[in-house]
Every structure is written in structure tokens, then in C-alpha cells.
C-alpha positions in Angstrom: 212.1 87.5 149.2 208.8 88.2 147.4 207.2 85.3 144.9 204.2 84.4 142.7 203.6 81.0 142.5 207.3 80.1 143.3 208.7 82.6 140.7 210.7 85.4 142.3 210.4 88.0 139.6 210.7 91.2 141.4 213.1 90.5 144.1 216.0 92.5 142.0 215.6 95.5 143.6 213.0 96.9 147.2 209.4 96.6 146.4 206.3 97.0 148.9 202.8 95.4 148.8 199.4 97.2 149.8 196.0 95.9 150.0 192.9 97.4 148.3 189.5 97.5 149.9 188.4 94.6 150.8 184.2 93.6 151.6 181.8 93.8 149.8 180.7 97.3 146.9 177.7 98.7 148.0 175.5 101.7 147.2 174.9 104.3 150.0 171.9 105.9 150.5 170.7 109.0 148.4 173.2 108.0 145.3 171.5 107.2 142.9 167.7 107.6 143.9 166.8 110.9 146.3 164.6 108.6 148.2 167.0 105.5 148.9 167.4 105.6 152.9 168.9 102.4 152.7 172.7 101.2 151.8 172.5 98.8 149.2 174.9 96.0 149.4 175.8 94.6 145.6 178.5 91.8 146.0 182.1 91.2 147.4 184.6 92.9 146.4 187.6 90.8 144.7 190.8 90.8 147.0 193.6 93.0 144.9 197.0 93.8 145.9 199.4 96.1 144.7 203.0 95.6 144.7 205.2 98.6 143.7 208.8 98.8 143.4 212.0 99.0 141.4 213.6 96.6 139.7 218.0 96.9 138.9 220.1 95.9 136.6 223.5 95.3 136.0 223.2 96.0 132.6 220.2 97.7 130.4 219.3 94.5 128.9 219.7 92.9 132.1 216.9 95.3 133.1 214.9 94.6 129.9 215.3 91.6 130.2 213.3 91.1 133.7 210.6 93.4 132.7 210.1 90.9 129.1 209.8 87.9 131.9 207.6 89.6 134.1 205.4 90.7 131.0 205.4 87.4 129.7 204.3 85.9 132.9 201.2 88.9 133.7 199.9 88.3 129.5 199.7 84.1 130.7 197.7 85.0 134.2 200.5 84.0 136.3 198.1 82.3 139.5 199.6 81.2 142.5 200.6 81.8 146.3 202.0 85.3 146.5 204.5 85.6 149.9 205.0 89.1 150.2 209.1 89.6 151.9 207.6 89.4 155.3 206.3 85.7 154.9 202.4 87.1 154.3 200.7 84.3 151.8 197.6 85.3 149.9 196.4 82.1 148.2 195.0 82.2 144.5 196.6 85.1 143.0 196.7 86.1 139.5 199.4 88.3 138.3 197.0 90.6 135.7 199.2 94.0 135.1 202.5 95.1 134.7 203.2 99.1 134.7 206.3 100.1 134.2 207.4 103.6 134.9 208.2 106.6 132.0 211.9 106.1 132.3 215.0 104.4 133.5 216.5 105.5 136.1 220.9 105.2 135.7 223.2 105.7 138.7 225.1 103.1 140.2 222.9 100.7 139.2 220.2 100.8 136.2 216.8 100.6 137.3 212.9 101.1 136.6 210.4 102.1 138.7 207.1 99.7 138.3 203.3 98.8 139.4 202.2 95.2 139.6 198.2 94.3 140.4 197.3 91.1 141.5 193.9 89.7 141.8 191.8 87.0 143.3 189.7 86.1 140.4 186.5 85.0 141.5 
């Protein structure tokens, strides 16, 4: 089971975590001047991680239901230890986005595709 800062809000259905660049942003040569030979280093890069998934329902408000929670929790910058299901911790996470898919998804169970980004606010 996957959690933010002891909340398990997505665990209602298979979800997946993947790590953007990390380092630091810099400029390579010949961008933005024709005579830059040089890579231009500019700062580190702040640790993100996306987490996409599905969650499931029993019910349609069921489903609702967990999608108003998780909102509610991204709008208040939800910052904690986030454990990804294979017992991964990155510390000083902030929940920051919530994207649900276009539609819901009925067949045995009722479900909604989503994206989550989380942050290490520096």
C-alpha cells in the first residue's frame, strides 16, 4: 500500500510511481547564444514524482467521493513521507495536482483513470 503523509488515498485500485529528472537544469552550449561553447549549469532541479493509476468504486459516489478527498487534500499541499507499494520513502513531499481522466470507466467495478504530481518544494 501507497501513502502521503500517512493517508492512503489511492490505494483503491493499481497505481505506479515514476521519477522525473533529477540534477540540476542547465543550458547546453549554442542555445541561446551561437558562440556559447560552454554548458551552463542554472540550479537543481526540484525532485517530482508522478503517480498514475486508477481508482474503483463500489458505487459512483463511492468513486466521487475519493476523488473530492484527494482534491481536498492536493488544494491544502498535502506534505509528507510518500511510500510508494514497494516500501520506497521519499521524504518532504507535497501533493500539488490532481488530474483525473475524461471519463469513468463502468464494468465490474466503477473506476477513473487519474495523474497525481508530487513535489519536493524547495
Amino acid at each position: 500500500m501507497s501513502s502521503i503523509a500517512g493517508q492512503t488515498l489511492f490505494n483503491s485500485g493499481p497505481h505506479r510511481f515514476i521519477i522525473k529528472p533529477v540534477g540540476m537544469l542547465f543550458v547546453p552550449p549554442l542555445v541561446f547564444d551561437p558562440i556559447q561553447i560552454t554548458t551552463n549549469v542554472i540550479t537543481p532541479l526540484e525532485l517530482a514524482i508522478i503517480q498514475t493509476g486508477r481508482l474503483v468504486g463500489t458505487t459512483e459516489q463511492d468513486l466521487w467521493n475519493q476523488v473530492n478527498t484527494i482534491k481536498t487534500q492536493a488544494e491544502a499541499q498535502l506534505t509528507g513521507a510518500l511510500i510508494t507499494n514497494n516500501a520506497i520513502t521519499w521524504t518532504n513531499m507535497t501533493l500539488l495536482r490532481i488530474a483525473p481522466d475524461d471519463r469513468v470507466d463502468r464494468g465490474r467495478a466503477i473506476s477513473l483513470a487519474y495523474t497525481a504530481i508530487y513535489i519536493r518544494l524547495a
